[in-house]
TISELO-446718 format. One line per field, with one value per residue (C-alpha): residue number from 1; residue in three letters; z, x, y. Coordinates in nm, 3 decimals. Each point is the difference from the previous one (the first is absolute). Layout:
N
pos <- (NUM; ...)
code <- (ALA; ...)
zz <- (Z; ...)
xx <- (X; ...)
yy <- (Y; ...)
END
This chain:
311
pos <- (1; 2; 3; 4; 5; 6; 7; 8; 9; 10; 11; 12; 13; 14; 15; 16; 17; 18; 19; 20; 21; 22; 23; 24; 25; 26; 27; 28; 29; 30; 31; 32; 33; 34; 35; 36; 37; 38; 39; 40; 41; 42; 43; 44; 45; 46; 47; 48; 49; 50; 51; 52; 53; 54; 55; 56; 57; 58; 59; 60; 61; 62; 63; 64; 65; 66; 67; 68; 69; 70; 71; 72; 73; 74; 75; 76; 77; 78; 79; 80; 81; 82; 83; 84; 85; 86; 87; 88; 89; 90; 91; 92; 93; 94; 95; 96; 97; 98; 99; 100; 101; 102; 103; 104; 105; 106; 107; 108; 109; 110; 111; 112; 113; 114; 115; 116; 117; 118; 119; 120; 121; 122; 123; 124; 125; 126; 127; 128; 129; 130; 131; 132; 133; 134; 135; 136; 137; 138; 139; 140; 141; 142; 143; 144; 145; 146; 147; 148; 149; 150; 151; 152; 153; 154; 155; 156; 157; 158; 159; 160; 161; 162; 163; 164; 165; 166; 167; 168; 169; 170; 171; 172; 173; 174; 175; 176; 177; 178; 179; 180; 181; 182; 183; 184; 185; 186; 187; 188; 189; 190; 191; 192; 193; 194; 195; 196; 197; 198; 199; 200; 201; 202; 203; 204; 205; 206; 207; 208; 209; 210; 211; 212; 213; 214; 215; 216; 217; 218; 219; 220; 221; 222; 223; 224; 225; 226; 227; 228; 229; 230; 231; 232; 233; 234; 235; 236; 237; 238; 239; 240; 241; 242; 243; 244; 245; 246; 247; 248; 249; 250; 251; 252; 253; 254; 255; 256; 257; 258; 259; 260; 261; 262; 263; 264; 265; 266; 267; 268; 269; 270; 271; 272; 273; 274; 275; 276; 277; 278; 279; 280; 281; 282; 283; 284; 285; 286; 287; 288; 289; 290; 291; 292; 293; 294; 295; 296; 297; 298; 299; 300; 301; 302; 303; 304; 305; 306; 307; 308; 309; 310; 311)
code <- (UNK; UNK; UNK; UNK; UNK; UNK; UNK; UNK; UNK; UNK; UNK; UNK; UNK; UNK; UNK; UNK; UNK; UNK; UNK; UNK; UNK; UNK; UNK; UNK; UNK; UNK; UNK; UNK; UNK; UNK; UNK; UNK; UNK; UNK; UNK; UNK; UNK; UNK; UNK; UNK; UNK; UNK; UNK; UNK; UNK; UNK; UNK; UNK; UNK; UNK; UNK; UNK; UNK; UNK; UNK; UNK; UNK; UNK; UNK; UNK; UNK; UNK; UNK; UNK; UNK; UNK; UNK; UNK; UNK; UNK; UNK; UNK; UNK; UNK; UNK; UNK; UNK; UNK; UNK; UNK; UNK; UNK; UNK; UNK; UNK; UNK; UNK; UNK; UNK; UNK; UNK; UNK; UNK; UNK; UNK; UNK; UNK; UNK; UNK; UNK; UNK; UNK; UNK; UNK; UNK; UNK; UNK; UNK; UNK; UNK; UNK; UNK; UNK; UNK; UNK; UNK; UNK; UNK; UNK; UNK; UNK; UNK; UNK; UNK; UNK; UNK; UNK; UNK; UNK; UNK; UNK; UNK; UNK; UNK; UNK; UNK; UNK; UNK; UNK; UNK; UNK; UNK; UNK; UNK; UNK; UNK; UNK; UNK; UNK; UNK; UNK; UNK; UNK; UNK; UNK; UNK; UNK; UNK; UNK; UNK; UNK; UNK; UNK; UNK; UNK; UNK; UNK; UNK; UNK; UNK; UNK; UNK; UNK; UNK; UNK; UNK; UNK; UNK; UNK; UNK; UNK; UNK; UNK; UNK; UNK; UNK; UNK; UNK; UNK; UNK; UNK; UNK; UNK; UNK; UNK; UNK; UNK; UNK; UNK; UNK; UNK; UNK; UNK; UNK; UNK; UNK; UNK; UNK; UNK; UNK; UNK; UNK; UNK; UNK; UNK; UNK; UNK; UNK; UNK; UNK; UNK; UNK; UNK; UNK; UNK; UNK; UNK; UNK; UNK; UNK; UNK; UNK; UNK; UNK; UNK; UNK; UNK; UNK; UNK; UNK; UNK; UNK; UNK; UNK; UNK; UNK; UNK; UNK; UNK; UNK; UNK; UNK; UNK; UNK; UNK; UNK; UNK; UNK; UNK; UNK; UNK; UNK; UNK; UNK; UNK; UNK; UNK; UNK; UNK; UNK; UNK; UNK; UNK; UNK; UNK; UNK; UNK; UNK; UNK; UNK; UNK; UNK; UNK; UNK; UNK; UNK; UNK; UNK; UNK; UNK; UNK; UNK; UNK; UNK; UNK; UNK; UNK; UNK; UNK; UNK; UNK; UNK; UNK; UNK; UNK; UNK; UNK; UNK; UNK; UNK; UNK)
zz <- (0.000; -0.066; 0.260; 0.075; -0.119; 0.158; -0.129; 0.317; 0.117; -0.081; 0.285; 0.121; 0.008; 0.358; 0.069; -0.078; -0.344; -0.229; -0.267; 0.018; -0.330; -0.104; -0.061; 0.349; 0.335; 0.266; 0.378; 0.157; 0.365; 0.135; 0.359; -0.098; 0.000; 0.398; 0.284; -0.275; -0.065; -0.367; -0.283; -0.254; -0.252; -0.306; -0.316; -0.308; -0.368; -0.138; -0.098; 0.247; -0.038; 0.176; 0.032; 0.054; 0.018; -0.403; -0.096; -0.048; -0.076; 0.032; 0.149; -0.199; 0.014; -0.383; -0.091; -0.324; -0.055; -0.019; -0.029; 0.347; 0.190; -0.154; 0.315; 0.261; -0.165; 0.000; 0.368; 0.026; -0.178; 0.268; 0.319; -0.066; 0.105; 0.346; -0.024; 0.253; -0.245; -0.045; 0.157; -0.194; 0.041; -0.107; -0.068; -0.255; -0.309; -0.085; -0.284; -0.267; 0.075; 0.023; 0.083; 0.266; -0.062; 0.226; 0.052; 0.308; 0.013; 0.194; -0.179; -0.280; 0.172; 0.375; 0.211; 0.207; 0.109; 0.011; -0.037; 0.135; -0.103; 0.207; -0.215; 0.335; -0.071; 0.267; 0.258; -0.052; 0.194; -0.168; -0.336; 0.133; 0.100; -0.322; -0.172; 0.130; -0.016; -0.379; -0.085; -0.087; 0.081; 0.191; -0.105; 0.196; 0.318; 0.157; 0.300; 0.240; 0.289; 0.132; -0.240; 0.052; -0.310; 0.094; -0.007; -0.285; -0.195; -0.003; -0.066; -0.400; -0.096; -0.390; -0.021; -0.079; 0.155; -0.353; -0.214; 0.038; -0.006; 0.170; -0.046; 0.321; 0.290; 0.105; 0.351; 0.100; 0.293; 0.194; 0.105; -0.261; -0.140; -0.268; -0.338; 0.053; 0.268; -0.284; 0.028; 0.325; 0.030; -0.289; -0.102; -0.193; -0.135; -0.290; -0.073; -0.224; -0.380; 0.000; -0.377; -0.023; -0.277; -0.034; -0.333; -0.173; 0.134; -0.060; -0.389; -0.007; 0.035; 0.330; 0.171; 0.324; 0.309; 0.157; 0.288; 0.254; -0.031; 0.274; 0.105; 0.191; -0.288; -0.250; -0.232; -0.323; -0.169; -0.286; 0.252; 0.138; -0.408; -0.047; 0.353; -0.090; -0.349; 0.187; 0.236; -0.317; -0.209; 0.310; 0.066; 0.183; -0.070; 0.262; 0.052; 0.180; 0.362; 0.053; 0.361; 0.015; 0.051; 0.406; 0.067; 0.272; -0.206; -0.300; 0.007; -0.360; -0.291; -0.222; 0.041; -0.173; 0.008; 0.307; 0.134; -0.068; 0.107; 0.331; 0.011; -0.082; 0.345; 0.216; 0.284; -0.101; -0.259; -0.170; -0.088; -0.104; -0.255; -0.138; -0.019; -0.185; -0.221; -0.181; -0.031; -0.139; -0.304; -0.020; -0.110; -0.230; -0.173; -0.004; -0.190; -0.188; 0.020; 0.215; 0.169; 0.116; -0.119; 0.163; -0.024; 0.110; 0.306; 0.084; -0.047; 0.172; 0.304; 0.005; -0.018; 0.281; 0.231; -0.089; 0.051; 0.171; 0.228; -0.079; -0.244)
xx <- (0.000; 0.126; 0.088; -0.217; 0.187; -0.052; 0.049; 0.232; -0.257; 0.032; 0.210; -0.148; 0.282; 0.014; -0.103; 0.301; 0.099; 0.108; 0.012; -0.443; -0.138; -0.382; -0.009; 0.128; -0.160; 0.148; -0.097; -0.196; 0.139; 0.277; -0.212; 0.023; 0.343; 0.032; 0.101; 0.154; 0.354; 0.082; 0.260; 0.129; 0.165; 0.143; -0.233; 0.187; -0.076; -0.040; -0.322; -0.207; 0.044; -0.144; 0.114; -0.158; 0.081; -0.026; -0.084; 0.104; -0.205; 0.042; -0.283; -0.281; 0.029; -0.060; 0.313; 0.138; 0.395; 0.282; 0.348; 0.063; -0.217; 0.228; 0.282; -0.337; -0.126; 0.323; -0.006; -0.361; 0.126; 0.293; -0.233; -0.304; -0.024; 0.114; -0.349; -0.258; -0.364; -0.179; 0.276; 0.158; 0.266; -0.033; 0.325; 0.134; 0.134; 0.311; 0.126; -0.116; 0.089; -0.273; -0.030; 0.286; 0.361; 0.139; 0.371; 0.033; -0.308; 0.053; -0.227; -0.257; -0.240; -0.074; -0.245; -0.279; -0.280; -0.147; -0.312; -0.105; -0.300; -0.285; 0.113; 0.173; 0.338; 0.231; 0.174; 0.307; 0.164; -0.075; 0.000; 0.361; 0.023; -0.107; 0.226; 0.319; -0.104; -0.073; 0.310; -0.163; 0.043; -0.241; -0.060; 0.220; -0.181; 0.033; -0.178; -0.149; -0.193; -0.320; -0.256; 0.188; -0.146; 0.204; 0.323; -0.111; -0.142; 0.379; 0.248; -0.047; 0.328; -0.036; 0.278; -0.010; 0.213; 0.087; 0.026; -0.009; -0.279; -0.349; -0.355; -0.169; -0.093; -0.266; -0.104; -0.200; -0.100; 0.268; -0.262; -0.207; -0.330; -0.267; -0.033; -0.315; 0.191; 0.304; -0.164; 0.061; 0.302; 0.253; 0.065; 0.240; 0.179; 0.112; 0.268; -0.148; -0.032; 0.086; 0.001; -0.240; 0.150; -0.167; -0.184; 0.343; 0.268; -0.185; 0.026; 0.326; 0.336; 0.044; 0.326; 0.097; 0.084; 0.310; 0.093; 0.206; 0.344; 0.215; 0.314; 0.070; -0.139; 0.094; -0.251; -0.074; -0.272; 0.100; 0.044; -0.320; -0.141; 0.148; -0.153; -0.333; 0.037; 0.095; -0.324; -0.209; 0.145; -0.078; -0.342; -0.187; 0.180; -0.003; 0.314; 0.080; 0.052; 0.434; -0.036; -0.083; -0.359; 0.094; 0.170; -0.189; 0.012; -0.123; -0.444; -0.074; 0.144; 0.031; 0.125; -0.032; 0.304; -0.139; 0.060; 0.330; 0.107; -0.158; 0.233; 0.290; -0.074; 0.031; 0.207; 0.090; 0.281; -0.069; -0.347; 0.112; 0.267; -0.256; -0.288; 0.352; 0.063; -0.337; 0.006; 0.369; -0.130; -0.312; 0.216; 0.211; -0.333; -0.106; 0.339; -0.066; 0.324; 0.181; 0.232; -0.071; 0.252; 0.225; -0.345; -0.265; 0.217; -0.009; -0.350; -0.103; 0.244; -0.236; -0.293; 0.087; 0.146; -0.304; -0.290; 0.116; 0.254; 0.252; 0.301)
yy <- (0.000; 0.339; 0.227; 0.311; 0.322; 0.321; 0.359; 0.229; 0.235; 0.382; 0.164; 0.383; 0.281; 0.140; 0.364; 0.138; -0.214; 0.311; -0.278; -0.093; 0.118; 0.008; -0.379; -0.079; -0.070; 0.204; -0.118; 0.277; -0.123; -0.259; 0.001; -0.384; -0.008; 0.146; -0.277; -0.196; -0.136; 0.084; -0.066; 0.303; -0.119; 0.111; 0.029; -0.143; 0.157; -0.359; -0.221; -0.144; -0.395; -0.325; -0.329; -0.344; -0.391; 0.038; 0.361; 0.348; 0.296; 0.367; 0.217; -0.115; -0.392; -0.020; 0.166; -0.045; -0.141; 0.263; -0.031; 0.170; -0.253; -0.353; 0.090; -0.003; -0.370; -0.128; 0.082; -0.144; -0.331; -0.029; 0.039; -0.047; -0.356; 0.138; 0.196; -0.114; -0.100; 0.379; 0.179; 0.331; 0.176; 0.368; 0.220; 0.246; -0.124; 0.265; -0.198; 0.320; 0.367; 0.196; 0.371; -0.028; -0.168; -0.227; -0.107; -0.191; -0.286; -0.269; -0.225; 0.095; -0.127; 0.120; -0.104; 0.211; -0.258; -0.340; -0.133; -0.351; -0.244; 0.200; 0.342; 0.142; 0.203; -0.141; 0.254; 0.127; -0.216; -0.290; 0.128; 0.036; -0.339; -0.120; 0.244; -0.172; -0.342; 0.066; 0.228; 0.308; 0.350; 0.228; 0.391; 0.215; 0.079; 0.358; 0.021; -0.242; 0.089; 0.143; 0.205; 0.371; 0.211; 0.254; -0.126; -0.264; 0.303; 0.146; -0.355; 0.101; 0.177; -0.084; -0.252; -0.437; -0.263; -0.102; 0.343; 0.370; 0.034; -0.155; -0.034; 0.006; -0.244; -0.246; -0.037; -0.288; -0.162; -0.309; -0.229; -0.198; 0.076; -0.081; 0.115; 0.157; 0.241; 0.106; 0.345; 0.019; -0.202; 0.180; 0.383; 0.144; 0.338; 0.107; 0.247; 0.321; -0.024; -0.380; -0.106; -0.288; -0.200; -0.317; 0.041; 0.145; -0.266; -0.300; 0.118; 0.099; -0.162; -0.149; 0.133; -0.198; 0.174; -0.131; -0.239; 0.053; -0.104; -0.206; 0.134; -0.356; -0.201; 0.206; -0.011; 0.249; 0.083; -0.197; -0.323; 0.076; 0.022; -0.366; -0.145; 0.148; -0.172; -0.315; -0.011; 0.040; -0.278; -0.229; 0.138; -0.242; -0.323; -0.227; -0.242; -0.311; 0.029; -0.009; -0.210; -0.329; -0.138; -0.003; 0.242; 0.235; 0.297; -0.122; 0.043; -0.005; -0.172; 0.309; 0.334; 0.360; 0.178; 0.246; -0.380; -0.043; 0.339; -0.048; -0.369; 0.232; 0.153; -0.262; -0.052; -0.340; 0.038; -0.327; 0.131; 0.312; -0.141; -0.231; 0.287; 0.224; -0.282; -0.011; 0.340; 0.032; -0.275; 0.212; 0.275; -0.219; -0.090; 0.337; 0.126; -0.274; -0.158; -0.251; 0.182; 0.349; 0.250; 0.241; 0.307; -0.296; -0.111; 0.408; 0.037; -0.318; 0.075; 0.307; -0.181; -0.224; 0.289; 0.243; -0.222; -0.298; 0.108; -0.254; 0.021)
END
């Protein structure tokens, strides 16, 4: 059976959004916000995107393919099937540039709620939790504490963790709630004259933002161009489990290769050179040759380091 999509509800500028225009809602109050613990977080100029066991969709669930949204399924295809039945993740897909550049992303995708089987977003905490336990990366948070409109009225100063420039912030509640309370639950603000540029970038040539290079791993943009290439040409293969049939850390017979990173973790060194191994002939088969070349080795010392940990 297929799972039950849903389109991320429309979020109200607070009082003081400079960005609201005449299509917007704009709260008339945040009296629902007092007594409560909340989260501000950076608000990224990307696309709104959702993830399930075996689906992706931007804001409206019947969005079309575009070439910025292959790096977000190729994500989807590597942990999905660690996606709990009706659960989505929702996050900002930063693949394309948009109105605002940025130079420093961690990931392009980062993460900003959950959503379990009973349409609840999780609290903060455990979208948290979840974060880590899937390896992605949360939306710069910069403020938590009590509802203070005064002082969260004044923590704009026009500037993004990842660029020179930043669009806003969302606040939203820590604790859980239900979709039907999103209204009540989310704000956000908008910097003045933000472009909206959805309608013009999807039809023009998408130009990536950049990642974040690693002074300790050492990877460039163009290493990072040739692991993204990498993920994609595996997709969401499945392969043979490396440990034997009894070994204790073996629970399925087939892995994906967010699988085989996660072996590359472990403690146990034996499992991590077997869970390295697969990998290293993965990339062999990839540069479709038998023995990886002076560049591959490079780039797949990168990979390893980068997303895996291990060298």
């Amino acid at each position: 059976m297929a799972e039950q999509r849903h389109k991320y509800p429309r979020t109200f500028h607070v009082p003081w959004s400079p960005g609201a225009t005449a299509d917007d809602k704009i709260l008339t109050t945040t009296a629902h916000f007092e007594g409560k613990e909340v989260i501000v977080s950076e608000k990224l100029d990307g696309e709104n995107c959702t993830i399930g066991q075996s689906y992706t969709h931007a804001r409206s669930t019947s969005s079309r393919h575009h070439p910025s949204r292959a790096w977000v399924k190729g994500l989807q295809a590597q942990i999905g099937h660690e996606i709990p039945e009706g659960w989505r993740l929702c996050g900002e897909n930063l693949y394309a540039r948009h109105s605002l550049a940025y130079e420093d992303l961690p990931s392009y995708f980062l993460l900003f709620s959950i959503w379990d089987a009973n349409n609840t977003c999780l609290s903060w905490d455990e979208t948290a939790e979840w974060a880590k336990l899937l390896d992605l990366m949360l939306v710069p948070v910069l403020y938590r504490g009590p509802w203070d409109e005064d002082k969260i009225s004044k923590i704009w100063d026009g500037r993004s963790k990842y660029g020179p420039e930043g669009e806003g912030y969302v606040v939203r509640v820590a604790a859980s709630f239900p979709y039907d309370k999103f209204a009540e639950s989310v704000a956000k603000f908008v910097r003045p004259h933000h472009v909206q540029t959805d309608a013009n970038w999807m039809q023009s040539e998408v130009v990536p933002n950049r990642l974040r290079p690693s002074p300790e791993v050492g990877v460039t943009p163009e290493d990072q161009q040739k692991i993204e290439a990498f993920e994609r040409w595996i997709g969401d293969r499945t392969f043979p489990h490396p440990l034997p049939k009894t070994h204790p850390r073996r629970r399925k017979d087939h892995l994906t290769l967010h699988g085989l990173k996660q072996l590359t973790r472990s403690d146990d060194p034996v499992v991590a050179r077997m869970g390295k191994e697969v990998i290293q002939q993965l990339w062999r088969e990839f540069e479709g040759r038998k023995r990886a070349s002076r560049v591959a080795s490079r780039w797949l010392r990168c990979f390893l380091r980068a997303t895996c940990g291990s060298d």
